[in-house]
C-alpha positions, 0 to 999 in steps of 0.5 A: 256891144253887150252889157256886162253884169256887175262884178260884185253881183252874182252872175254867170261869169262864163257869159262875160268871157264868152261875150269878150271873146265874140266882141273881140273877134268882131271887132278885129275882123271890122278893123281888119286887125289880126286877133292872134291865138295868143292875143286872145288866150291873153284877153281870156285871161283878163276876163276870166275875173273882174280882178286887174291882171299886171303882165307878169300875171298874165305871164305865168298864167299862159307859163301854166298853160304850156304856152312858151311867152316871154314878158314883150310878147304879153307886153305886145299882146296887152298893147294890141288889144289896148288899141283896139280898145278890148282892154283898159290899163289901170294906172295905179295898180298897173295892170289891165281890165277887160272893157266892158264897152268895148269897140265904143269910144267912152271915158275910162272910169273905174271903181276899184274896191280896196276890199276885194280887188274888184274892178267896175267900168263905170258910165258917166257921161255927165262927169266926162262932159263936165271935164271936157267942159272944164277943160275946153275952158283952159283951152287945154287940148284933151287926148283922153280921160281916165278916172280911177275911183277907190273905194269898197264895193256893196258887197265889202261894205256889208262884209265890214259892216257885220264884222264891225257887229260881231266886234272884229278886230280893228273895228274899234 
């Protein structure tokens, strides 16, 4: 599918949900799985930030919309769409991204900023082929890879970098 632009650059974001929903909506209909109304309107809603949304988000956003939701309904949602690899569950803040190489087999990698709540996919073939490689050498059965990396984004570090100058609090 598409590339995506990067999170912390400024970008037209429509284009990004705009572009998850036609890779969507192509994906299942090669798949030949059902794409619901509510299965997309809760897809919409991950990409509509670059920001992971837990489930009881999700929940109260389509609350907001009218919608008459209750959690195993979004649970069922976040799992089909999971599944069919539209969206990535981020384990350490349990909630879920929208992928950004959706319909393609990859590892899941991700920056999250601890500063924003930003969230990026990123492509390393080297470090998933690194692991398999280690992992192989333990003769360990791989199922799936997950990589989640903390940290602060370019636009976070420069934020605290010109707080520091201006002798912000905290930044002693």
């Amino acid at each position: 599918m598409s590339a995506r632009a990067l999170p912390y650059r400024p970008h037209n974001h429509d284009t990004c949900v705009t572009q998850a929903l036609t890779d969507a909506r192509t994906i299942c209909q090669d798949r030949n799985a059902r794409l619901t109304p509510t299965r997309e309107r809760v897809l919409e809603l991950i990409w509509q930030s670059h920001k992971p949304l837990g489930a009881y988000d999700v929940l109260a956003q389509l609350s907001d919309d009218g919608h008459n939701a209750a959690p195993p309904t979004v649970y069922r949602a976040l799992d089909f769409l999971q599944q069919n690899g539209l969206v990535h569950r981020i384990a350490s803040l349990n909630a879920f991204i929208g992928c950004t190489h959706a319909g393609e087999h990859h590892t899941g990698m991700f920056l999250i900023c601890q500063g924003c709540g930003n969230v990026l996919e990123l492509t390393a073939p080297s470090v998933s082929g690194a692991i398999k490689a280690a992992t192989e050498a333990e003769s360990f059965a791989l199922d799936d890879i997950t990589l989640e990396i903390a940290g602060l984004c370019p636009r976070c570090q420069s934020e605290r970098g010109e707080e520091g100058k201006t002798g912000a609090p905290g930044n002693e």
